[in-house]
N, CA, C and O atoms as CSV, one atom per row, in Angstrom:
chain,resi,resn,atom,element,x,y,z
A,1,UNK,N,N,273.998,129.795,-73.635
A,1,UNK,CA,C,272.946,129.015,-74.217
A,1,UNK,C,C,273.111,127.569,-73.765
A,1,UNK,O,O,274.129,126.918,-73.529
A,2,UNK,N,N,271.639,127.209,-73.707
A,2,UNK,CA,C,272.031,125.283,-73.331
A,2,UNK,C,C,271.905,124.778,-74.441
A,2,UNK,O,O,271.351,125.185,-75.462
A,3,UNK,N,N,272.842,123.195,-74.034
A,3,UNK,CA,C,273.291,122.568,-74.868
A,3,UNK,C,C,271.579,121.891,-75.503
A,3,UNK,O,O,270.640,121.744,-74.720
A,4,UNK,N,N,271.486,121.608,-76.783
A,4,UNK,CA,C,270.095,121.102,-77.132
A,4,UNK,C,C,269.849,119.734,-76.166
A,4,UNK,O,O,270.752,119.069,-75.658
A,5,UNK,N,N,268.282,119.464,-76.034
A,5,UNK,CA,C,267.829,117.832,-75.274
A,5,UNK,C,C,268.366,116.557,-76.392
A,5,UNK,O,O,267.880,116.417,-77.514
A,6,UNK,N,N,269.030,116.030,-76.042
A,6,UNK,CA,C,268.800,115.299,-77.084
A,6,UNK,C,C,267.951,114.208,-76.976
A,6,UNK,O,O,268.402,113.064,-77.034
A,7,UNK,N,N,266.348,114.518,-76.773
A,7,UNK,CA,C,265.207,114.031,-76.730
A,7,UNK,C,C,264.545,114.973,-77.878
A,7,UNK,O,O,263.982,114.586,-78.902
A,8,UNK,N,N,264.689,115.881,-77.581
A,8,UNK,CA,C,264.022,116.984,-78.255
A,8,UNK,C,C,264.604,117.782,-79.161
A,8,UNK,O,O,263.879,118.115,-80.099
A,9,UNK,N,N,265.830,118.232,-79.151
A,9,UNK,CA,C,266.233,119.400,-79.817
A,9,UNK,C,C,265.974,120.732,-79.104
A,9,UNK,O,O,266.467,121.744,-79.601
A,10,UNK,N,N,265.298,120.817,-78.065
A,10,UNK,CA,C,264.491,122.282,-77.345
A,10,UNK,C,C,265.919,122.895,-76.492
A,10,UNK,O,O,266.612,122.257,-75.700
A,11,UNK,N,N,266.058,123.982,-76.825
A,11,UNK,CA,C,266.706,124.439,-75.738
A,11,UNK,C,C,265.958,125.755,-75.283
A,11,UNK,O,O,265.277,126.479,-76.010
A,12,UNK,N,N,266.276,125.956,-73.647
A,12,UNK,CA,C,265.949,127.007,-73.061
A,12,UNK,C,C,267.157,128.298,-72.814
A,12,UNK,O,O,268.166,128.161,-72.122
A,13,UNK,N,N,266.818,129.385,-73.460
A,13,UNK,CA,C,267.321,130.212,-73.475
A,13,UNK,C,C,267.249,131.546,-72.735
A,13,UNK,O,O,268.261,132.244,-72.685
A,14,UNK,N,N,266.373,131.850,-72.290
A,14,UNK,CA,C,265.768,133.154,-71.371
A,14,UNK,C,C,264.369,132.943,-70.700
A,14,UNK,O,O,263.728,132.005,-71.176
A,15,UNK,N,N,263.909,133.482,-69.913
A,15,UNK,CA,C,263.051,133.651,-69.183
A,15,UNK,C,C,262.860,135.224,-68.864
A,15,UNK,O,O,263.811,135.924,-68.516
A,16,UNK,N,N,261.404,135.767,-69.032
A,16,UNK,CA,C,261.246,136.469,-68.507
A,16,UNK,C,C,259.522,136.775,-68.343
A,16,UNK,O,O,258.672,136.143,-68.969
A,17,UNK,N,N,259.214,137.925,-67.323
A,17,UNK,CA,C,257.965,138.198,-67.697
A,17,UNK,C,C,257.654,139.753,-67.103
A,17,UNK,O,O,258.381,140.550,-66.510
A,18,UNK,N,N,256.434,139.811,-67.476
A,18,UNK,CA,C,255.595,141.426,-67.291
A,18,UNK,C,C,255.530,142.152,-66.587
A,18,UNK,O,O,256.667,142.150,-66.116
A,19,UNK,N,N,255.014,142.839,-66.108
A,19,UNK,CA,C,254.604,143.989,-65.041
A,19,UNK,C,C,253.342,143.205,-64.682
A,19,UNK,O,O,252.801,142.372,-65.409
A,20,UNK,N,N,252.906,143.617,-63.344
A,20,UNK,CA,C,251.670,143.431,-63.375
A,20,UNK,C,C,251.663,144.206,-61.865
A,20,UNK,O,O,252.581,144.350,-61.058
A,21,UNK,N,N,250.160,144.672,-61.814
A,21,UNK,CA,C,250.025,146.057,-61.171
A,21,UNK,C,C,248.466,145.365,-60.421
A,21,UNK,O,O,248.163,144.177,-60.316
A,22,UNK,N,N,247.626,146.674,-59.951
A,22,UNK,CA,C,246.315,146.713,-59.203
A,22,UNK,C,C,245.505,146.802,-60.948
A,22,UNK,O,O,245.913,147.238,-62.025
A,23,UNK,N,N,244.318,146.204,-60.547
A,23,UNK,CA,C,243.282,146.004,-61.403
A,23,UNK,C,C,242.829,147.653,-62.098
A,23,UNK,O,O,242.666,148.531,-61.251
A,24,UNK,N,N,242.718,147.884,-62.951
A,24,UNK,CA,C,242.551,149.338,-63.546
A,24,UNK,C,C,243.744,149.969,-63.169
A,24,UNK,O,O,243.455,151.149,-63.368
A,25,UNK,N,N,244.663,149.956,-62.838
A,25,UNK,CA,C,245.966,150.569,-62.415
A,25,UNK,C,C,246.812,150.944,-63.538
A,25,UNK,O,O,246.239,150.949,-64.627
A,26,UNK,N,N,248.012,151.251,-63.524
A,26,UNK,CA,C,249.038,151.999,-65.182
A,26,UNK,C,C,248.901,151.262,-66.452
A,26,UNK,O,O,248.942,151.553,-67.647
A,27,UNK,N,N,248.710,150.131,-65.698
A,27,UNK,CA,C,248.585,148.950,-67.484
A,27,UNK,C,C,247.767,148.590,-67.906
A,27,UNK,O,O,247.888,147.829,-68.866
A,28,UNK,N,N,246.279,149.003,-67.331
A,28,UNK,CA,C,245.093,148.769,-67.932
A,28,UNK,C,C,245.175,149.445,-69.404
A,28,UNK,O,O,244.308,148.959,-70.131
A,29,UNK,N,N,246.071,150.554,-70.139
A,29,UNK,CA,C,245.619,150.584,-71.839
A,29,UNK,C,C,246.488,149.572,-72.064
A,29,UNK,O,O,246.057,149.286,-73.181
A,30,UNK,N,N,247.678,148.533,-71.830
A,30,UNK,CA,C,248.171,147.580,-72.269
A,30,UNK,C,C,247.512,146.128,-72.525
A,30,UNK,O,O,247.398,145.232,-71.688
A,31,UNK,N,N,247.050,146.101,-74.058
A,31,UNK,CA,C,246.927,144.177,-74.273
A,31,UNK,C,C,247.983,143.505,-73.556
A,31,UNK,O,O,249.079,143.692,-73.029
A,32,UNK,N,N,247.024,142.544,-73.821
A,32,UNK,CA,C,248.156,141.261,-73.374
A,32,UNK,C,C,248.974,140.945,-74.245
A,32,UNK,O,O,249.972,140.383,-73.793
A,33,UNK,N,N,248.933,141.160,-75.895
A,33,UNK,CA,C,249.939,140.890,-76.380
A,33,UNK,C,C,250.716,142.169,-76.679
A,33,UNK,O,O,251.751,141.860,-77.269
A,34,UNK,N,N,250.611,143.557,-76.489
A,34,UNK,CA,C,251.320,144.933,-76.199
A,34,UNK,C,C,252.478,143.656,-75.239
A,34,UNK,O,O,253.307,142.934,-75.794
A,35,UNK,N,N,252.233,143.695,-73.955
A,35,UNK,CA,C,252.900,142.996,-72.960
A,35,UNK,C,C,253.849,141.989,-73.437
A,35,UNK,O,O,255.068,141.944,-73.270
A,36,UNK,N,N,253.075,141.196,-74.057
A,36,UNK,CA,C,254.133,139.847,-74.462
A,36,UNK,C,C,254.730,140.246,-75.533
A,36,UNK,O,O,255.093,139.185,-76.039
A,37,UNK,N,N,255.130,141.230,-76.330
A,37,UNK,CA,C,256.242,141.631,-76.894
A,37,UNK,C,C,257.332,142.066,-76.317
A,37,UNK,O,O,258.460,141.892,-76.779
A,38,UNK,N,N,257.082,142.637,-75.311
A,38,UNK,CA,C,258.065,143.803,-74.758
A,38,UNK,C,C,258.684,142.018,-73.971
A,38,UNK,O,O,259.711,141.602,-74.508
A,39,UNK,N,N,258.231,141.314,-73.092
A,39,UNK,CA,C,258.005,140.037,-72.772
A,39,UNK,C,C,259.519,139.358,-73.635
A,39,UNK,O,O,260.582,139.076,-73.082
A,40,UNK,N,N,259.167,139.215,-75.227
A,40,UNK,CA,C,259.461,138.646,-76.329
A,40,UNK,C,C,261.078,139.434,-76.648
A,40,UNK,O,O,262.155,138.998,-77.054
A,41,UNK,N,N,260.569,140.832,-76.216
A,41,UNK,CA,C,261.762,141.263,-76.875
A,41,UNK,C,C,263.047,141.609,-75.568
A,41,UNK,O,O,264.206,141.784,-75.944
A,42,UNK,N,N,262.783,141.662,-74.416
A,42,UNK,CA,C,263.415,141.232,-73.184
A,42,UNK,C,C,263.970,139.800,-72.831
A,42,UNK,O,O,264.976,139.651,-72.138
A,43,UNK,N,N,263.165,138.648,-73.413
A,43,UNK,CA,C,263.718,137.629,-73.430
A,43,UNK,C,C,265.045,137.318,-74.468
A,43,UNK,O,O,266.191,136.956,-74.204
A,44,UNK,N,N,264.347,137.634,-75.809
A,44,UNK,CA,C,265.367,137.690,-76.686
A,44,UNK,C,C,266.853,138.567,-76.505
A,44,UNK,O,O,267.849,138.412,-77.210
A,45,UNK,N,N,266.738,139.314,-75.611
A,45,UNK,CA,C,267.647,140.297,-74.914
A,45,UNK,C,C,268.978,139.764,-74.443
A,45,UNK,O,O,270.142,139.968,-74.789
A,46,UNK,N,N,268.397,139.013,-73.535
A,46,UNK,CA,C,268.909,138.752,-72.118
A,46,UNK,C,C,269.767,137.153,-72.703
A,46,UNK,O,O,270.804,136.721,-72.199
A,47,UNK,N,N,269.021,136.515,-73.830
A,47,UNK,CA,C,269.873,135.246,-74.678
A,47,UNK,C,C,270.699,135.830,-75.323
A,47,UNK,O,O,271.749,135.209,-75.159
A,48,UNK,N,N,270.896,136.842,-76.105
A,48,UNK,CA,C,271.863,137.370,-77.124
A,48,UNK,C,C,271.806,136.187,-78.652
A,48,UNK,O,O,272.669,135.839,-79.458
A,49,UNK,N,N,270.608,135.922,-78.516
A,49,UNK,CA,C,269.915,135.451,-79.552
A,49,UNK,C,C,269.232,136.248,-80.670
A,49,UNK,O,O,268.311,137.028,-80.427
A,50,UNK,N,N,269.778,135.996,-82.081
A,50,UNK,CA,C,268.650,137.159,-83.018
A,50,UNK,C,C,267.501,136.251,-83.148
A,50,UNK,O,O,267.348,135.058,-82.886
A,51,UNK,N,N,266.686,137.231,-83.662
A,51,UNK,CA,C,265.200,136.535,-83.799
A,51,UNK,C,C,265.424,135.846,-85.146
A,51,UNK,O,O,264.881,134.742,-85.153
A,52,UNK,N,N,266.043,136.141,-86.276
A,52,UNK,CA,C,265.944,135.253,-87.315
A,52,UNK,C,C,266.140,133.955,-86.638
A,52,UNK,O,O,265.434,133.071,-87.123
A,53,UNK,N,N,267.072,133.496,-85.427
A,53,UNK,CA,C,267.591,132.271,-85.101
A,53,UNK,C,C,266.442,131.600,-84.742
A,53,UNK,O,O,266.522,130.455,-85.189
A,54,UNK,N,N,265.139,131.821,-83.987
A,54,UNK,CA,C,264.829,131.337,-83.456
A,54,UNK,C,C,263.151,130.695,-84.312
A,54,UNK,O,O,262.278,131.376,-84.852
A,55,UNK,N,N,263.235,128.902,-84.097
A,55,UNK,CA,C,262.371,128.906,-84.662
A,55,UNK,C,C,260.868,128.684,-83.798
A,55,UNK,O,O,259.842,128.988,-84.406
A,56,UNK,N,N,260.793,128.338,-82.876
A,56,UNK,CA,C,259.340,127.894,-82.067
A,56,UNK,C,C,259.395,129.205,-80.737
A,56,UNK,O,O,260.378,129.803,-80.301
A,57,UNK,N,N,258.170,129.306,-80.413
A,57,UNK,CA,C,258.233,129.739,-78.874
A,57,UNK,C,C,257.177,129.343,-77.821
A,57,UNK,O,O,256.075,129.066,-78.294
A,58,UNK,N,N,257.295,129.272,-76.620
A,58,UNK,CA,C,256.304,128.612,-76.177
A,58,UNK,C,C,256.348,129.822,-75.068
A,58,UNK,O,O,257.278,130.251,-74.385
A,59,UNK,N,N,254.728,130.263,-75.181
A,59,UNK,CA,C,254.181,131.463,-74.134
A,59,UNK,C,C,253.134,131.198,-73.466
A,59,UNK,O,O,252.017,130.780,-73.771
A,60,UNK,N,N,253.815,131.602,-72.162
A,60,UNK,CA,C,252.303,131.844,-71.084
A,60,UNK,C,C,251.551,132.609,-71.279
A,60,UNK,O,O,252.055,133.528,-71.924
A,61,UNK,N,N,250.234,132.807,-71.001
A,61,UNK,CA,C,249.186,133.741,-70.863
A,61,UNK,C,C,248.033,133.656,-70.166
A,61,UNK,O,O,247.121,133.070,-70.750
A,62,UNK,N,N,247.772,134.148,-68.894
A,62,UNK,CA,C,246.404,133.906,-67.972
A,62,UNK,C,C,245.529,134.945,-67.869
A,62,UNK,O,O,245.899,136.116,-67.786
A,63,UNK,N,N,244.220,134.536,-67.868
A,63,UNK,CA,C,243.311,135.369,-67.696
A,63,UNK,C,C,243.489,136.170,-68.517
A,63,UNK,O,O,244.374,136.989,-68.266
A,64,UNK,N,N,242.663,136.313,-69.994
A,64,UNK,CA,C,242.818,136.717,-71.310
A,64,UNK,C,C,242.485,138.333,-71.257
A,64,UNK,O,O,241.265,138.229,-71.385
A,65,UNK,N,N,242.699,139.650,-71.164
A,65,UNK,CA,C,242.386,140.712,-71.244
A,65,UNK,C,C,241.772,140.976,-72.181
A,65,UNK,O,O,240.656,141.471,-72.029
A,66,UNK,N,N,242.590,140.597,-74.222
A,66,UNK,CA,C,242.017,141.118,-75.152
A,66,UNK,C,C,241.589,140.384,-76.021
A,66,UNK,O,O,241.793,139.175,-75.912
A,67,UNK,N,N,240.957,140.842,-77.004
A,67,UNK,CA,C,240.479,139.996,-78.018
A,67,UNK,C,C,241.418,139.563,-78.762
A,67,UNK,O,O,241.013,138.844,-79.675
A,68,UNK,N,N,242.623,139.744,-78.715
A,68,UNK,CA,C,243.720,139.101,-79.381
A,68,UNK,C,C,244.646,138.172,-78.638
A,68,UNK,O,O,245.232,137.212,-79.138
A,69,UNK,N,N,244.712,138.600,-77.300
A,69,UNK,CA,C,245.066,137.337,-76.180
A,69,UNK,C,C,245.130,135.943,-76.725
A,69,UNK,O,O,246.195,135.383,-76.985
A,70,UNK,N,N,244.010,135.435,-76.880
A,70,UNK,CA,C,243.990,133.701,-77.054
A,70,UNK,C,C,244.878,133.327,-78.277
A,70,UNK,O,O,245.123,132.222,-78.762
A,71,UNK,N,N,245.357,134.783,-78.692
A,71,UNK,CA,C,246.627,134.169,-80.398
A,71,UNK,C,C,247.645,134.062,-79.919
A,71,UNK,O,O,248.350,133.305,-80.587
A,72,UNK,N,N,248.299,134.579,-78.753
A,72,UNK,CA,C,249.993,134.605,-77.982
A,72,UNK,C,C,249.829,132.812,-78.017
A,72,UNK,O,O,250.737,132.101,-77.587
């Protein structure tokens, strides 16, 4: 884990992201936020961070697929 900014308090802990395939291709029944869990819970993975710990998150998301998209 990094040490906090001390501007901010923010630290970066994991990175990760999705699949992404041909247009109508395997993940067309997947939302975008189906995606950004698995996303969420791979990141949280890979920090060895529990989720109670964590309080903010900051997520990408382009080109909105679902009607629930614009809430990630």
């Amino acid at each position: 884990m990094s040490p906090p900014s001390p501007e901010s308090g923010a630290v970066f802990l994991s990175g990760v992201r999705t699949g992404f395939g041909a247009f109508g291709g395997a993940l067309k029944d997947q939302s975008a936020t189906d995606l950004a869990a698995v996303a969420a819970r791979g990141a949280l993975g890979q920090s060895g961070v529990g989720p109670e710990d964590v309080e903010h998150v900051v997520f990408g998301n382009v080109l909105q697929t679902s009607a629930d998209a614009p809430y990630l």
